[in-house]
C-alpha positions in Angstrom: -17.9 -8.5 -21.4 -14.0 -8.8 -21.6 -11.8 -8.6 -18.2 -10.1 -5.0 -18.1 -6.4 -5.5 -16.8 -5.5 -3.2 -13.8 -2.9 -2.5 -11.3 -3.6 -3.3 -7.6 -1.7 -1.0 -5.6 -1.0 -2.3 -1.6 0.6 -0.5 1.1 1.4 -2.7 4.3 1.3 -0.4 7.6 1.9 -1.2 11.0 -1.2 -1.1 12.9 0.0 1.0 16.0 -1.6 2.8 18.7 0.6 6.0 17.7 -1.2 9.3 16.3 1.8 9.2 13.7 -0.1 5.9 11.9 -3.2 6.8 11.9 -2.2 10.1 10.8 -0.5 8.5 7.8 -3.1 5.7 7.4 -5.7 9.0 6.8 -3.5 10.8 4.5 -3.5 7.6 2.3 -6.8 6.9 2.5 -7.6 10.2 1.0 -4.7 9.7 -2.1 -5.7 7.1 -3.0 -9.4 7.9 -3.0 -9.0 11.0 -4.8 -6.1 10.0 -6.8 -7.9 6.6 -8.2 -11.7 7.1 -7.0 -11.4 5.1 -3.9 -9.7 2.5 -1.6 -9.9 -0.5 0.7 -8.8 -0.7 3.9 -8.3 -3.6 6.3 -7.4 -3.8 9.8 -5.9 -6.2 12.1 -4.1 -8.7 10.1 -1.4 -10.1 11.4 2.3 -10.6 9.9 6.0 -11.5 10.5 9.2 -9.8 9.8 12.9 -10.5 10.3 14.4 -7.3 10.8 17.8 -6.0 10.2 19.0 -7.2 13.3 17.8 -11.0 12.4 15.4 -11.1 15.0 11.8 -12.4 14.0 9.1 -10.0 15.3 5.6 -10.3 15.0 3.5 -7.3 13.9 0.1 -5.9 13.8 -0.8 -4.9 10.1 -3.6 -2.7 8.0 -3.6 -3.4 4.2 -4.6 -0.5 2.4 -5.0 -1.3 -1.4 -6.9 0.1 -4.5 -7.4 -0.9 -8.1 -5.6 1.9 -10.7 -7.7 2.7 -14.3 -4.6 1.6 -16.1 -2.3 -1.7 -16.5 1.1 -2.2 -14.9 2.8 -3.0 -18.4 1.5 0.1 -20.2 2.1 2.9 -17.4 4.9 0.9 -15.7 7.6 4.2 -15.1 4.4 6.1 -14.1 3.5 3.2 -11.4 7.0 2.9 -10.8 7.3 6.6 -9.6 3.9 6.6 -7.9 4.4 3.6 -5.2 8.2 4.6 -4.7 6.9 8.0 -3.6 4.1 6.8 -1.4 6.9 4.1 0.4 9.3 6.8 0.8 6.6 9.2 2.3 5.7 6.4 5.0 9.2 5.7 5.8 9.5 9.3 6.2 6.3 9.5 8.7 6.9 6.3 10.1 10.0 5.0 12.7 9.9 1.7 10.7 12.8 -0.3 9.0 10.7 -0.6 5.9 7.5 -0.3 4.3 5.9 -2.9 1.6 4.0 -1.3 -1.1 3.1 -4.1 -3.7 2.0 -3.8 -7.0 0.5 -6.5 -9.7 -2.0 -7.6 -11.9 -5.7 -7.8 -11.7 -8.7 -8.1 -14.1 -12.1 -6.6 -13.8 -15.0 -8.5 -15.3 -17.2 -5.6 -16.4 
C-alpha cells in the first residue's frame, strides 16, 4: 500500500500543578479528538527555554499531538488558521510568554 502524507499537529504545554493547565490540557484533548478522531498525549518531558528576559529556565512539558486527514501543502491556509487559533487560545488561558504549536510532515503506511 502507498504512504498517505499527513499533517502532525503538536502543542507544547507547560506541565503545572495549576487547575488553569489541566483545564486547557482537557479542552484540547477533546478538539482535537473530535476535530481529527483522536490525539496523543505525553506527560512529563522535560525542556528548556530562554525567556524574554534572557534567562534560561527549565520546564516541565506535556506534548499533545495528532495526525490531520489531510497534507500540509494542500490545506496549508486552513492549517495555518487552525494552529494559530489553538496557540492564541493557550496564550490566552495560560500566564506563559509563549506557546509552541508545531506542524509538519508525516506518512501513514496503510
Amino acid at each position: 500500500m502507498p504512504l498517505s502524507e499527513k499533517a502532525r499537529i503538536e502543542i507544547y504545554l507547560p506541565d503545572l500543578p495549576r487547575r488553569a493547565y489541566q483545564d486547557l490540557l482537557d479542552e484540547l484533548e477533546q478538539e482535537l479528538t473530535y476535530t481529527f478522531g483522536g490525539c496523543t498525549l505525553v506527560r512529563g518531558l522535560e525542556g528548556n527555554y530562554l525567556s524574554r528576559a534572557g534567562i534560561p529556565i527549565r520546564d516541565r512539558i506535556n506534548l499533545l499531538y495528532t495526525d490531520t486527514p489531510f497534507s500540509i501543502v494542500d490545506h496549508f491556509n486552513d492549517v495555518s488558521r487552525y494552529v494559530d487559533e489553538l496557540r492564541m487560545t493557550a496564550i490566552n488561558a495560560l500566564e506563559e510568554e509563549a506557546v509552541l504549536v508545531a506542524v509538519y510532515t508525516v506518512f501513514h503506511a496503510g
